[in-house]
NUKE-912187 format. One record per residue (C-alpha): residue in one letter; residue number from 1; x, y, z. Coordinates in nm, 2 decimals. Last residue first. Example, Ala and Ser with C-alpha at 12.3 -4.5 7.8 and 13.67 -1.06 7.14 Angstrom:
BEGIN
<res: s, n: 2, east: 1.37, north: -0.11, up: 0.71>
<res: a, n: 1, east: 1.23, north: -0.45, up: 0.78>
***
This chain:
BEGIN
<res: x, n: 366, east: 2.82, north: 0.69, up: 1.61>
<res: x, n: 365, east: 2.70, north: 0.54, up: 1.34>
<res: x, n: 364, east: 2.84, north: 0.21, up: 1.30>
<res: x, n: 363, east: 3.10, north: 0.18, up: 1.06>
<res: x, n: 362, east: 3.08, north: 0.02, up: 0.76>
<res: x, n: 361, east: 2.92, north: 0.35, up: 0.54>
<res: x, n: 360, east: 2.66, north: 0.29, up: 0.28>
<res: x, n: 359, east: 2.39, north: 0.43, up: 0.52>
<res: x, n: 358, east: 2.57, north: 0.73, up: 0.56>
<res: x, n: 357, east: 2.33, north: 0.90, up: 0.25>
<res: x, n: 356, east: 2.44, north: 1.14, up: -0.04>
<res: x, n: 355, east: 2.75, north: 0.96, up: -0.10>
<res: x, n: 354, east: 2.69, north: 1.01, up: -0.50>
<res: x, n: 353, east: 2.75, north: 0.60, up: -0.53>
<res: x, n: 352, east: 2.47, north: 0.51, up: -0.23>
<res: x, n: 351, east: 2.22, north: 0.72, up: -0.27>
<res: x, n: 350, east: 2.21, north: 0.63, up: -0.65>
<res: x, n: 349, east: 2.22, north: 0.27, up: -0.54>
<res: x, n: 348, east: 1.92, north: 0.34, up: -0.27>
<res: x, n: 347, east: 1.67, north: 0.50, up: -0.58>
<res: x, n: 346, east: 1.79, north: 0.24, up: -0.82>
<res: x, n: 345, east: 1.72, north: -0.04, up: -0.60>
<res: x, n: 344, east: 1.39, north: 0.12, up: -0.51>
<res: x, n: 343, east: 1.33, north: 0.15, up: -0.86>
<res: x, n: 342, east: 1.36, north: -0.24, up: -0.89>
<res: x, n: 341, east: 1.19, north: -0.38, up: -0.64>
<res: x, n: 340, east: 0.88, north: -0.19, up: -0.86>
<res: x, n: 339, east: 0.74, north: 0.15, up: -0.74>
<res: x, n: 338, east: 0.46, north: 0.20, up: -0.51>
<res: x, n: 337, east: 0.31, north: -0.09, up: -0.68>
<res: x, n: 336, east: 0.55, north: -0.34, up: -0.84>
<res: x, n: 335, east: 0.66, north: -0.57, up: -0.57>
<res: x, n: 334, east: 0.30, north: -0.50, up: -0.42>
<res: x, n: 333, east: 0.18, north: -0.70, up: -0.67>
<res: x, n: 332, east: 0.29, north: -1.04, up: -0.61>
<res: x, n: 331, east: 0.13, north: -0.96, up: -0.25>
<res: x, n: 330, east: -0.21, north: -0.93, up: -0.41>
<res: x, n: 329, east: -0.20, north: -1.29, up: -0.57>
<res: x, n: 328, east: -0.06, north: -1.50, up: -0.24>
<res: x, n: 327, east: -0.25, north: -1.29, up: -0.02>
<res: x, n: 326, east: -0.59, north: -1.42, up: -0.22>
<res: x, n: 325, east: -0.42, north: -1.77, up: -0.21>
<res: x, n: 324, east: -0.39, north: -1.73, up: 0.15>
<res: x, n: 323, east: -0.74, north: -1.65, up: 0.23>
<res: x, n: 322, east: -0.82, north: -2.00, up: 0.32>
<res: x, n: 321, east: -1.16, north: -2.13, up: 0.20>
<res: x, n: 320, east: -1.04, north: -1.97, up: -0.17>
<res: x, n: 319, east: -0.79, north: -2.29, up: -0.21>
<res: x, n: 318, east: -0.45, north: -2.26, up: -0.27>
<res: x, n: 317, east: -0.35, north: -2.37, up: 0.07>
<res: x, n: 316, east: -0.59, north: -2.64, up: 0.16>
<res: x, n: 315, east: -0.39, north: -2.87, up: -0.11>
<res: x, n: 314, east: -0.06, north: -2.81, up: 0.08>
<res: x, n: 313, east: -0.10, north: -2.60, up: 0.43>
<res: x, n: 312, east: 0.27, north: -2.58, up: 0.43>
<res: x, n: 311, east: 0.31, north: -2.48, up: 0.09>
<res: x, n: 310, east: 0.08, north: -2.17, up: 0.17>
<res: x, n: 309, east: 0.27, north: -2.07, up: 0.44>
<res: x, n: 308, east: 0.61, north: -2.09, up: 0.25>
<res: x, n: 307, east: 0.43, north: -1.86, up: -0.05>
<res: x, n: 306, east: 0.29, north: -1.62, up: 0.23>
<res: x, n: 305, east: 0.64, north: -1.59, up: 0.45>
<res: x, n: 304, east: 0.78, north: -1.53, up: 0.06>
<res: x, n: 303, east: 0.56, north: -1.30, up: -0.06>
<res: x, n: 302, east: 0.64, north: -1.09, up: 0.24>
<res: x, n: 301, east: 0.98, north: -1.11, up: 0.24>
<res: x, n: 300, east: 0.98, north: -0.93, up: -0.12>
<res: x, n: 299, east: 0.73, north: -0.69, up: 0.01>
<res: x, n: 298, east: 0.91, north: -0.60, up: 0.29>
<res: x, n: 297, east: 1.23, north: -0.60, up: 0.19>
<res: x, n: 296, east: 1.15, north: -0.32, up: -0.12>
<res: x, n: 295, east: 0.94, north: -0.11, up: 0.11>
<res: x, n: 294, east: 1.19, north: -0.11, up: 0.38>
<res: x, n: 293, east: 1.45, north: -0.03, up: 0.18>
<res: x, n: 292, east: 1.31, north: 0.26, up: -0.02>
<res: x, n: 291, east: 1.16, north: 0.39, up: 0.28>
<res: x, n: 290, east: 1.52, north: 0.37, up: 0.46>
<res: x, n: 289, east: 1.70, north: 0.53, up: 0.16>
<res: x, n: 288, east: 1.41, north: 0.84, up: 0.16>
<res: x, n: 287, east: 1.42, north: 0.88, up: 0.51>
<res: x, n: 286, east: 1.62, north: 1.21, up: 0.54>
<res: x, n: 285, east: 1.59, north: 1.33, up: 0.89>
<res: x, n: 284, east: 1.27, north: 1.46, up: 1.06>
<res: x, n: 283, east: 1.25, north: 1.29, up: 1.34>
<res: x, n: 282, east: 0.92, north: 1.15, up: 1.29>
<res: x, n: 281, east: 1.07, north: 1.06, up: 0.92>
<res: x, n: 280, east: 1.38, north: 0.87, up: 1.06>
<res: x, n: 279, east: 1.20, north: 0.66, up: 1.28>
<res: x, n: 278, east: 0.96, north: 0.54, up: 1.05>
<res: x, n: 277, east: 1.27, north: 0.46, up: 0.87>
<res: x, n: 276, east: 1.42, north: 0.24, up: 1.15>
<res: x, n: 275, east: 1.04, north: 0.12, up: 1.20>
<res: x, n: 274, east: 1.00, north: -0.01, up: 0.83>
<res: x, n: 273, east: 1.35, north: -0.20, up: 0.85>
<res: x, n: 272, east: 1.27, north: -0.33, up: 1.20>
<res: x, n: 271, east: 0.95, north: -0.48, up: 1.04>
<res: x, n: 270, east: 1.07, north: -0.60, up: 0.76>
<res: x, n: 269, east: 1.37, north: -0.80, up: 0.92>
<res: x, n: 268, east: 1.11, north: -0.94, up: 1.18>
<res: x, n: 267, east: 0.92, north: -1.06, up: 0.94>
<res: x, n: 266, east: 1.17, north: -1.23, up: 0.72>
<res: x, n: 265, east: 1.32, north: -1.38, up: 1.03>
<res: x, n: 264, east: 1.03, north: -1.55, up: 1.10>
<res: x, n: 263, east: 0.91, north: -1.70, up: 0.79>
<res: x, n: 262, east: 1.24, north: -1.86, up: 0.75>
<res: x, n: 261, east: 1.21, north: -2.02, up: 1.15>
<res: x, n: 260, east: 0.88, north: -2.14, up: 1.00>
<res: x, n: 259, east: 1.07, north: -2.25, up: 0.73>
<res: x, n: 258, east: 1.26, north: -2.43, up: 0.93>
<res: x, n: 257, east: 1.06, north: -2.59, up: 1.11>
<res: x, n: 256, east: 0.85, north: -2.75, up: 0.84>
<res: x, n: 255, east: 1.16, north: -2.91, up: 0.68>
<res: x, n: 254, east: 1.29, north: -3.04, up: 1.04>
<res: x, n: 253, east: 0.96, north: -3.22, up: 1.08>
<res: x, n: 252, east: 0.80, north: -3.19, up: 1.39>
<res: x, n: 251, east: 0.57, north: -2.92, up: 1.33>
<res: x, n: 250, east: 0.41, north: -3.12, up: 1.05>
<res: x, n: 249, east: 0.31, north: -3.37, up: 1.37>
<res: x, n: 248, east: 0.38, north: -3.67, up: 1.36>
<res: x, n: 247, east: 0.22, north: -4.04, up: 1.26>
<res: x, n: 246, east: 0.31, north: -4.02, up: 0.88>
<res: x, n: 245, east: 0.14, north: -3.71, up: 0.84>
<res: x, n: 244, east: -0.03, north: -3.53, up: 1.16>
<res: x, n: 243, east: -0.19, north: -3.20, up: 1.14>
<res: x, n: 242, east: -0.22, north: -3.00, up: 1.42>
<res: x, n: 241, east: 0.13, north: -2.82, up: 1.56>
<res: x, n: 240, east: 0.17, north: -2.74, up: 1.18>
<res: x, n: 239, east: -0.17, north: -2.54, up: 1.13>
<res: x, n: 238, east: -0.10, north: -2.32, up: 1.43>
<res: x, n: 237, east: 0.26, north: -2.22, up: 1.26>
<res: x, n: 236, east: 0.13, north: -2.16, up: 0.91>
<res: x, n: 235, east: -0.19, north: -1.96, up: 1.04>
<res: x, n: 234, east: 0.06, north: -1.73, up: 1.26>
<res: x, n: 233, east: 0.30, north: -1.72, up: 0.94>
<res: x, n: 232, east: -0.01, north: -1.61, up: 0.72>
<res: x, n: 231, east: -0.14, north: -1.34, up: 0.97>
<res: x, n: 230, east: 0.23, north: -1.20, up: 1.04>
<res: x, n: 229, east: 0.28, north: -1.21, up: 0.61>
<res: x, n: 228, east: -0.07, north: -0.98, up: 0.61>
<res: x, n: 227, east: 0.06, north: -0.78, up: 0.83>
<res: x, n: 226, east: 0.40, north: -0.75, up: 0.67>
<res: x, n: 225, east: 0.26, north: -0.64, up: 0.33>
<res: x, n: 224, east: 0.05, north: -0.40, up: 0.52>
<res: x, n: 223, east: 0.35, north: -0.25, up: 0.68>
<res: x, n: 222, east: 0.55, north: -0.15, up: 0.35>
<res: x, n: 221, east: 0.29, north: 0.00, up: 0.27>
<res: x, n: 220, east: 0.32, north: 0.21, up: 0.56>
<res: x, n: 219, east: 0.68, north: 0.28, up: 0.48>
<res: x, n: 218, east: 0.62, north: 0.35, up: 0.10>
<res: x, n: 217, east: 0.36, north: 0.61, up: 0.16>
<res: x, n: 216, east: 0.63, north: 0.88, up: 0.28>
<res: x, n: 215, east: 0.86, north: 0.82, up: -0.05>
<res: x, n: 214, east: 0.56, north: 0.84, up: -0.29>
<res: x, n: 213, east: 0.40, north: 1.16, up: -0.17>
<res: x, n: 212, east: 0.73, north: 1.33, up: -0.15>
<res: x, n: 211, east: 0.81, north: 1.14, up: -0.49>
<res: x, n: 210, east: 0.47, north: 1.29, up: -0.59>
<res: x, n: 209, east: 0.46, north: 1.63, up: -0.49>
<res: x, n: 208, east: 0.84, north: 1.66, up: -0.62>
<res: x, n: 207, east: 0.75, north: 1.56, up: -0.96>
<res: x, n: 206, east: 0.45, north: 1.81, up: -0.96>
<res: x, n: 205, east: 0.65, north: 2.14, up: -0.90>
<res: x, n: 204, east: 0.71, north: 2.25, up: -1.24>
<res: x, n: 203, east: 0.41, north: 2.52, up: -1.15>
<res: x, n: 202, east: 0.37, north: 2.59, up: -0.75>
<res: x, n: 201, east: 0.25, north: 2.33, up: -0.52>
<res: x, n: 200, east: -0.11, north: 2.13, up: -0.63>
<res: x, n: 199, east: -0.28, north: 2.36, up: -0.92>
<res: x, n: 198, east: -0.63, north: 2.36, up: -0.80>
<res: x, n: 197, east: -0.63, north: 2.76, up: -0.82>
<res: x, n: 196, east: -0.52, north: 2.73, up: -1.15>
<res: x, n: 195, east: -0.90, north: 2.59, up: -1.28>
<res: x, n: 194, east: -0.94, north: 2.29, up: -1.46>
<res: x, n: 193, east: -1.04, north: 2.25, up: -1.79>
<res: x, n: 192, east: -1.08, north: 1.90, up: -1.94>
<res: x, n: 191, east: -1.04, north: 1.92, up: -2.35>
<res: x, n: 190, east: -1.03, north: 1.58, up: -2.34>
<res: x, n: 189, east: -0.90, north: 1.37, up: -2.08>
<res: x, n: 188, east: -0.89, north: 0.99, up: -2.03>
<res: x, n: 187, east: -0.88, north: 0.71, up: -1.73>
<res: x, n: 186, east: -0.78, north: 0.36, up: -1.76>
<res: x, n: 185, east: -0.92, north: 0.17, up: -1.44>
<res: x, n: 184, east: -0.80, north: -0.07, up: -1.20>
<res: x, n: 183, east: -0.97, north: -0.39, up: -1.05>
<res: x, n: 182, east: -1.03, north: -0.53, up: -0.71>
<res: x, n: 181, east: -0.97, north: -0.89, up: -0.60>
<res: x, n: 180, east: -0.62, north: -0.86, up: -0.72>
<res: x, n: 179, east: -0.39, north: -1.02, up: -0.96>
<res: x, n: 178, east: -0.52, north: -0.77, up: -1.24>
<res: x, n: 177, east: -0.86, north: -0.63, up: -1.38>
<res: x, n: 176, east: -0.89, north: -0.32, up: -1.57>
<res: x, n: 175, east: -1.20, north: -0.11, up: -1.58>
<res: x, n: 174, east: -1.26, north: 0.13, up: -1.89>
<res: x, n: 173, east: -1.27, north: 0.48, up: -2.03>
<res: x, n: 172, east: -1.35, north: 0.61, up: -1.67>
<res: x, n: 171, east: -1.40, north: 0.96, up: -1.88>
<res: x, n: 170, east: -1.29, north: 1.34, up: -1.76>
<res: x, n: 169, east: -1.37, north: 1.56, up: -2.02>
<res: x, n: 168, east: -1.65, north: 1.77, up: -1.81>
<res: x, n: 167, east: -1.51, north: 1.75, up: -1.41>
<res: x, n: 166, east: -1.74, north: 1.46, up: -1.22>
<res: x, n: 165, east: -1.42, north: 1.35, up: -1.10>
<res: x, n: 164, east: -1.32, north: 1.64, up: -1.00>
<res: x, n: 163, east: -0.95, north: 1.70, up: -1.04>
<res: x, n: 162, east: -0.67, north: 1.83, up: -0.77>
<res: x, n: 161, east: -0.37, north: 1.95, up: -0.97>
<res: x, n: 160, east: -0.02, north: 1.80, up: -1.01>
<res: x, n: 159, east: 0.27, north: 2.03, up: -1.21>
<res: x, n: 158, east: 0.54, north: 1.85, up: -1.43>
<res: x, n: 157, east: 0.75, north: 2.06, up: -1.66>
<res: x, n: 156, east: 1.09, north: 2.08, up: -1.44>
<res: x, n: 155, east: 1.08, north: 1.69, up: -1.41>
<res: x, n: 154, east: 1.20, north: 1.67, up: -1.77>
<res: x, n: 153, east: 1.02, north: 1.63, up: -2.11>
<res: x, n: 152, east: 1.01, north: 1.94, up: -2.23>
<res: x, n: 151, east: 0.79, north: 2.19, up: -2.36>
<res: x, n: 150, east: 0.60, north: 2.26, up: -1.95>
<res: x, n: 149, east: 0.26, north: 2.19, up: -1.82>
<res: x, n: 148, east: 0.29, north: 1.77, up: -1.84>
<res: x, n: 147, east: 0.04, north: 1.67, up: -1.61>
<res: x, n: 146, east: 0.01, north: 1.49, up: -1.25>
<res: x, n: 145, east: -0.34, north: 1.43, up: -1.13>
<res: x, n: 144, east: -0.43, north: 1.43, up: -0.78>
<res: x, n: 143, east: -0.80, north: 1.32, up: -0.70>
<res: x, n: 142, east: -1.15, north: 1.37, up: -0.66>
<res: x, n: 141, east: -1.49, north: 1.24, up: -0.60>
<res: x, n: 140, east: -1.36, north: 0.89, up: -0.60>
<res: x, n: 139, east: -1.56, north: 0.60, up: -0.70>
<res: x, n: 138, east: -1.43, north: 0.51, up: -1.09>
<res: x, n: 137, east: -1.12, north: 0.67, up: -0.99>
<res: x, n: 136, east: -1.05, north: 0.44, up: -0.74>
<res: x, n: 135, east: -0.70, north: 0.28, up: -0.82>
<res: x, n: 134, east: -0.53, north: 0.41, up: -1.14>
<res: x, n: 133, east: -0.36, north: 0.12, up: -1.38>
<res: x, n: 132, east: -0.38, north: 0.44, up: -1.67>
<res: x, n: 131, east: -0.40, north: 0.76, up: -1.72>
<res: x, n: 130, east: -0.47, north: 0.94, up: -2.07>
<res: x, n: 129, east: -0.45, north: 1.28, up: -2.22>
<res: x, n: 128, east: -0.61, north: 1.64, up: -2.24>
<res: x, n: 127, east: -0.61, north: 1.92, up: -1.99>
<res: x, n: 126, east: -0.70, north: 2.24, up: -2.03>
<res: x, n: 125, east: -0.56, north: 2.48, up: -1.76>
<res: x, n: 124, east: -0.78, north: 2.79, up: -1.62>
<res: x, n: 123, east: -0.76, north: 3.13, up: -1.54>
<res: x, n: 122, east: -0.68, north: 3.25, up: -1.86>
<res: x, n: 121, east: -0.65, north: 2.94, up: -2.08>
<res: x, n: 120, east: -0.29, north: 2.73, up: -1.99>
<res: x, n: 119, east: -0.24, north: 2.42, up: -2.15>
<res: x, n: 118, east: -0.23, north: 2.08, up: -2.00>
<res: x, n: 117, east: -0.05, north: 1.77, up: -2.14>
<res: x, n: 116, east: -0.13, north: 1.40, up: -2.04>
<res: x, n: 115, east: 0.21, north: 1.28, up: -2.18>
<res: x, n: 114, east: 0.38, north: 1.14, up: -1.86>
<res: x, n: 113, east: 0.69, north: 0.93, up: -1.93>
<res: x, n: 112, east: 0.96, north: 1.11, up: -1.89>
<res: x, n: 111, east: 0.96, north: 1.28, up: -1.57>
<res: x, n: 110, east: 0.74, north: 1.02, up: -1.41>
<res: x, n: 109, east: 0.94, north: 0.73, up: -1.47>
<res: x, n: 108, east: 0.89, north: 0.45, up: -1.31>
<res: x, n: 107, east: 0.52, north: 0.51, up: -1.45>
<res: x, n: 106, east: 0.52, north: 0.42, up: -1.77>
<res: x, n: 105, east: 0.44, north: 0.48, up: -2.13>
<res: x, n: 104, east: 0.05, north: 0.35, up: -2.09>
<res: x, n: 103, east: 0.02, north: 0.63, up: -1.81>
<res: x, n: 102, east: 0.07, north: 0.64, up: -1.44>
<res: x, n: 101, east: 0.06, north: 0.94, up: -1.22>
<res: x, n: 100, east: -0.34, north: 0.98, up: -1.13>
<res: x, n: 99, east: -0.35, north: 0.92, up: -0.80>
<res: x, n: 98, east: -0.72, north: 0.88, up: -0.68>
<res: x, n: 97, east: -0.93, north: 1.02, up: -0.37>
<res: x, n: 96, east: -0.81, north: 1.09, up: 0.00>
<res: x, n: 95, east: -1.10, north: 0.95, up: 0.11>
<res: x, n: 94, east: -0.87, north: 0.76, up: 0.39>
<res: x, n: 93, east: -1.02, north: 0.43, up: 0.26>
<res: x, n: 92, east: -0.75, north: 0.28, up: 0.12>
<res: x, n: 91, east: -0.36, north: 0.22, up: 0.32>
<res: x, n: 90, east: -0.16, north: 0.47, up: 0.53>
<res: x, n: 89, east: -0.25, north: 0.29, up: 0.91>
<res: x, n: 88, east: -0.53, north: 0.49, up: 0.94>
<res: x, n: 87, east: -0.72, north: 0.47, up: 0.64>
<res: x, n: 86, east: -1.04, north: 0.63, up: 0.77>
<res: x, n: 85, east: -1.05, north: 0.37, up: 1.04>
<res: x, n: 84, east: -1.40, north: 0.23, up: 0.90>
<res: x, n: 83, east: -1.20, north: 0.17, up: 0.55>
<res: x, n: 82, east: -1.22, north: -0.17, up: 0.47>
<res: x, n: 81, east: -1.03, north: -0.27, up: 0.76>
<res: x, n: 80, east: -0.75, north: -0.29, up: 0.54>
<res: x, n: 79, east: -0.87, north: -0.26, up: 0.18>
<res: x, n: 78, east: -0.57, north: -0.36, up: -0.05>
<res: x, n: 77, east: -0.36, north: -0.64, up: 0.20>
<res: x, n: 76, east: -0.65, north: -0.67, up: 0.44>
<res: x, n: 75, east: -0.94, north: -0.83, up: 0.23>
<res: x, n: 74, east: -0.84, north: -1.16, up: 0.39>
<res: x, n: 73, east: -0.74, north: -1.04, up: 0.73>
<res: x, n: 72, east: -0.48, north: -0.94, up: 0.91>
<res: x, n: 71, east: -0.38, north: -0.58, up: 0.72>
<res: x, n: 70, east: -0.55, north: -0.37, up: 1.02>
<res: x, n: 69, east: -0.27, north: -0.49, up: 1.24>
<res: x, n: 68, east: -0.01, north: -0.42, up: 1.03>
<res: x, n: 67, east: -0.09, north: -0.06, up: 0.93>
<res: x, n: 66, east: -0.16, north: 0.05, up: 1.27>
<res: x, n: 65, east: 0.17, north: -0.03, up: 1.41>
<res: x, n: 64, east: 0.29, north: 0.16, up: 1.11>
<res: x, n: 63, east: 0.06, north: 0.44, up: 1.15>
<res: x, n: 62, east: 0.21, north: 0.49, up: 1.54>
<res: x, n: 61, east: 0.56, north: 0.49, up: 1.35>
<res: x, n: 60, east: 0.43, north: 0.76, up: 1.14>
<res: x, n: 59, east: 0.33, north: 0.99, up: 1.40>
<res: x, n: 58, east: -0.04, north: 1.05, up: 1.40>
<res: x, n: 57, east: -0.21, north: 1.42, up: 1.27>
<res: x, n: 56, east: -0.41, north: 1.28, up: 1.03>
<res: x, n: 55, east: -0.40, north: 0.87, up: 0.97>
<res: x, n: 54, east: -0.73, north: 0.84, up: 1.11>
<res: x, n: 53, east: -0.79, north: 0.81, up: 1.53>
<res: x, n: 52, east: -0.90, north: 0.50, up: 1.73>
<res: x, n: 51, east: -1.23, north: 0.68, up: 1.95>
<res: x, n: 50, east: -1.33, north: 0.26, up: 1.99>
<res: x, n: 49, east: -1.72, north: 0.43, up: 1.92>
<res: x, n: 48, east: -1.60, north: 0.48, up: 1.56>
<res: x, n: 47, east: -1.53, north: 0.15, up: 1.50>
<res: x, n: 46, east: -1.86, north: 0.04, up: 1.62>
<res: x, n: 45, east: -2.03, north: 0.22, up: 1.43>
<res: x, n: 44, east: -1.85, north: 0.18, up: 1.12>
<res: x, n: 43, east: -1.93, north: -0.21, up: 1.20>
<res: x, n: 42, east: -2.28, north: -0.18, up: 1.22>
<res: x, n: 41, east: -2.32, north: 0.08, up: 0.92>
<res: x, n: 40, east: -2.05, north: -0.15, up: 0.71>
<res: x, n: 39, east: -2.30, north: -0.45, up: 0.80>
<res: x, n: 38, east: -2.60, north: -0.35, up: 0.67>
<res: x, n: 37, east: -2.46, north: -0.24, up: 0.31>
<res: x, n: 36, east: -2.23, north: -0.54, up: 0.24>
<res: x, n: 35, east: -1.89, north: -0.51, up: 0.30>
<res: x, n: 34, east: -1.61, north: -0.37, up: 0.02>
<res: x, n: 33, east: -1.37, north: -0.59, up: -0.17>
<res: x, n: 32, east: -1.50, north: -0.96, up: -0.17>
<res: x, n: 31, east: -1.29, north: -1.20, up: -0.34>
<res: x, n: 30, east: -1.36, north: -1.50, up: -0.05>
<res: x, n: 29, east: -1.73, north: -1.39, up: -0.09>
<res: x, n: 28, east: -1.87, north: -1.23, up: 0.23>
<res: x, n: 27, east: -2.10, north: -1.42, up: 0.48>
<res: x, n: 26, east: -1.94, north: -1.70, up: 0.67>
<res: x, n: 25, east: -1.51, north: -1.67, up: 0.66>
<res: x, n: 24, east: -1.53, north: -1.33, up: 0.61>
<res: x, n: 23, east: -1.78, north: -1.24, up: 0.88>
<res: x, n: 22, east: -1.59, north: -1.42, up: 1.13>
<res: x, n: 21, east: -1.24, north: -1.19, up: 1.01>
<res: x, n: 20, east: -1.45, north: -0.87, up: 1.04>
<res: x, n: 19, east: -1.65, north: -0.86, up: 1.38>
<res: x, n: 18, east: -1.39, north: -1.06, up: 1.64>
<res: x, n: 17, east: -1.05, north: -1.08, up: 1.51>
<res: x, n: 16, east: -1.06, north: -0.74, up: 1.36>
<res: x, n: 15, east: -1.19, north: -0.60, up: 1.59>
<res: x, n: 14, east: -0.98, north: -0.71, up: 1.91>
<res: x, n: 13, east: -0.66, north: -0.64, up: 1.67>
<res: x, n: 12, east: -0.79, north: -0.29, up: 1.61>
<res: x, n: 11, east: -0.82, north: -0.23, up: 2.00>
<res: x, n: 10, east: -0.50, north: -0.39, up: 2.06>
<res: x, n: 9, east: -0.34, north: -0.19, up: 1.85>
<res: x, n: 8, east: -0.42, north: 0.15, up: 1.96>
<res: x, n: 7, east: -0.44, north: 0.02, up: 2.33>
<res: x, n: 6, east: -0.03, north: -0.01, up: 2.26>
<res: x, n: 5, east: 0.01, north: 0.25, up: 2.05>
<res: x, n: 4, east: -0.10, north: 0.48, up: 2.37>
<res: x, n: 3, east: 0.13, north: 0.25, up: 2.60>
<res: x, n: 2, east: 0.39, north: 0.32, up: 2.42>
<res: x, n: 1, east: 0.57, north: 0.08, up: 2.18>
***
C-alpha cells in the first residue's frame, strides 16, 4: 500500500469503529438499512471533513482497500458506510441510480433473456416490459436500463438508456424481500418514451455496457464480501481467547484453531485474488479472468470465514445482538449477485478452452 491508501484506510477504519459500529450496537435496529435523520447529517459531516475521496477518478486497487474497510460493520455488506463516502469503495450510495438488467426469464443471460422491447418513434424510443430483483429503483432518480431494440434475440439487439424514474410508464409494481435487510423491487414499462439522446453507447451496444460494467464491479464486490469476512474472523478470534469451556480457553482447542487458521487463509486468498486483478485493470490488461476469479473466491470464502465464525460463537452466533447472522444471510447472496459462482465458472472456462487468456498456462509468467 502507499502511504496515500494508507491514511485512506485508516481514516475510514477510525470511523467506522468509532461513530458507526457504537451506534449500531445502541441505537439502530440490528436490520437497519439507512441511519436515522439526525445522525446521517452529523456523520456526513464528519465524513466529509476527513477530505476521503468517492469512487471517481481513484485507481481501482485504492477502491479495493476502500471497499474492505467500509464493509466492517453490520450494515456493511449492502450499504457500506451507508453512503457518506459517495460509494467509494464500488458499493451503494455512489448515486449512481438503478440497474435495470434482470427480468423474470433471467439474468445470466442477458442476450437472451431480456424482453423489455423498445421501439423507435421519431426522436424517441417506447419502451414497454418488465424488470425484476432491481436494487433502488423505488429511491433512485434515474438509472440504466437495458432493452431489447433489435428482431432477434442476440447480443447485437440490446441497447441501455438512462431512465427517469419519475418518466410516465415507469411503475415500482411491487417490493420484493430476500435474504437481506433491504428488499428489491419488480419494475414495469408501458408505453414509456424515452428520448435517443439517453441511449447509453451506440444502438446494439447494451450487452457490452453491461458486461464492461459487470466485469469492473466484480472486483470491488468482491472486496466487501472480504470485509465483512475480516470483521467476522477478527470477532471469531477475540471471542476464542475469552471464553472458557471445560476449564480452557476455545482458543486452545485444536478444533477452534484450526478454523481460525481456515478463516485465514480464505481471506488472504480473496484478497490477493482481488488485488492481482485490481492490478490488471490499473494497468490496463485484460482483467476479465481475474475479476471473475476473484469475485467467485471471494464470495464463496467469505461465507465460509462468516459460517465458521458464527459456529464458534455457538448460541450468541445466530442471534441479531451479533451482526453475524445478518452477514450470514447477505453473504449467501452475493454468490448469486453480480453473477452466480456459476457464470463466473463459465466466463473463466471459456477463457480457458479458446486460449484467450495465459492464466491456464503452468508456467510462471515470465
Amino acid at each position: 500500500m502507499t502511504e496515500e491508501q494508507k491514511m485512506i484506510c485508516a481514516t475510514i477504519r477510525r470511523f467506522v469503529r468509532e461513530e458507526i459500529v457504537p451506534l449500531e450496537e445502541t441505537e439502530l435496529d440490528a436490520d437497519a438499512y439507512e441511519l436515522p435523520e439526525e445522525h446521517e447529517e452529523r456523520l456526513r459531516k464528519i465524513a466529509q471533513d476527513t477530505g476521503i475521496p468517492g469512487a471517481t477518478g481513484l485507481d481501482v486497487k485504492t477502491r479495493v482497500f476502500m471497499a474492505e474497510e467500509m464493509a466492517q460493520h453490520r450494515a456493511g455488506l449492502y450499504h457500506p458506510c451507508y453512503g457518506l463516502f459517495g460509494g467509494g469503495g464500488g458499493e451503494g450510495g455512489g448515486g449512481g441510480g438503478f440497474i435495470g438488467l434482470t427480468e423474470p426469464t433471467g439474468g445470466s443471460d442477458p442476450a437472451r433473456a431480456v424482453r423489455t422491447r423498445a421501439v423507435r418513434d421519431g426522436d424517441d424510443w417506447v419502451i414497454n416490459g418488465s424488470k425484476v430483483f432491481i436494487s433502488g429503483a423505488d429511491t433512485a432518480e434515474q438509472g440504466t436500463l437495458y432493452v431489447r431494440t433489435g428482431d432477434t434475440d442476440t447480443r447485437e439487439s440490446l441497447s441501455a438508456f438512462r431512465v427517469r424514474t419519475n418518466t410516465p410508464g415507469f411503475e415500482v409494481r411491487r417490493f420484493i424481500h430476500t435474504l437481506r435487510s433491504h428488499y428489491a423491487t419488480e419494475l414495469s414499462f408501458t408505453d414509456m418514451r424515452v428520448p435517443h439522446a439517453d441511449m447509453v453507447g451506440a444502438e446494439g451496444e447494451g450487452f457490452g455496457v453491461a458486461n464492461a460494467r459487470l466485469t469492473g464491479n466484480r472486483i470491488t464486490y468482491a472486496a466487501g464480501c472480504i470485509g465483512v469476512a475480516v470483521a467476522a474472523h477478527r470477532m471469531a478470534a477475540e471471542y476464542s481467547r475469552h471464553r472458557v469451556t471445560f476449564g480452557e480457553t476455545l482458543s486452545a482447542r485444536q478444533a477452534i484453531q484450526w478454523m481460525l487458521v481456515d478463516n485465514e487463509i480464505d481471506i488472504r486468498t480473496s484478497r490477493w485474488l482481488c488485488l492481482a486483478a485490481a492490478e490488471k485493470a490499473d494497468n490496463g490488461q485484460p482483467f476479465r479472468f481475474e475479476a471473475a476469479m476473484a469475485k467467485l473466491i471471494a464470495t464463496e470464502a467469505s461465507g465460509r470465514v462468516v459460517d465458521r465464525s458464527l459456529q464458534i460463537h455457538g448460541g450468541y452466533g445466530v442471534t441479531k445482538d451479533l451482526p453475524l447472522e445478518r452477514w450470514y444471510r447477505e453473504l449467501r447472496i452475493r454468490r448469486i449477485g453480480e453473477g452466480p459462482s456459476e457464470i463466473q465458472r463459465m466466463i473463466m472456462g471459456r477463457d480457458l478452452s479458446y486460449g484467450t487468456t495465459r492464466a491456464g498456462q503452468f508456467e510462471l509468467q515470465l
